[in-house]
N, C-alpha and C positions, 0 to 999 in steps of 0.2 A: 304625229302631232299635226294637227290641223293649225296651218299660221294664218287663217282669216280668223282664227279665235283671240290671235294674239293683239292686246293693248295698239289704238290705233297711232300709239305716238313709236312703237316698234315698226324697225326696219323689217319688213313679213319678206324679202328677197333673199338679204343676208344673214338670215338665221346659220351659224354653223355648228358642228357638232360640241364644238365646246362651249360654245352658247348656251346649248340647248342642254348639255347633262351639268356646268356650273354657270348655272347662270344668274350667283349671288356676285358677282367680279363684273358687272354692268349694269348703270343704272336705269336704260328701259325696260329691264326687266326684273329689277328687286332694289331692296336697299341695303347690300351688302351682309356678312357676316353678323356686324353688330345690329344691323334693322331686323336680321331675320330671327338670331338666333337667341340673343342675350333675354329677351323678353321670355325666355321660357324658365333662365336658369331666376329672375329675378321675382316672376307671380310663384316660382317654387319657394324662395325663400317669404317672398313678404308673407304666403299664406303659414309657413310653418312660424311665421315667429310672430304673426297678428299685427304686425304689418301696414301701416296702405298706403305706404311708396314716400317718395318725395314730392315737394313743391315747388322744384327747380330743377333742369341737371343741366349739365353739361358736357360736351366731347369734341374731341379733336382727332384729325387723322391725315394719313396722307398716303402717296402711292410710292415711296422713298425705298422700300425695299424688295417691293413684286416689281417687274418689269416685266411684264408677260401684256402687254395689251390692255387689260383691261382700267377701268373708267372709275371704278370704286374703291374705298380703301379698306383693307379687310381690317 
């Protein structure tokens, strides 16, 4: 991986391997579980039931049962 490619608000020093293979559990470089992945289970549903989403949502989270370091809440 080339770190001059990486977002100029990422630390390019301290990249480390856990970083680098999950690196949904830190916010300079993703928006967690729910930023990355729920959006795939949700355009699935709206498109099969016709669908087009909400007009508000809401969520809550917090880091209360990972303790491993990282900065996002899965």
């Amino acid at each position: 991986m080339r770190l001059a490619a990486l977002p100029g608000h990422c630390a390019q020093d301290s990249l480390q391997r856990e970083q680098f293979f999950q690196w949904r559990k830190w916010k300079a470089y993703g928006t967690g579980v729910a930023g990355d992945l729920f959006v795939h289970l949700f355009s699935g549903t709206h498109f099969i039931t016709g669908a087009h989403g909400p007009t508000r949502g809401m969520a809550t989270g917090g880091l209360r049962f990972w303790n491993d370091g990282r900065d996002v809440p899965t």
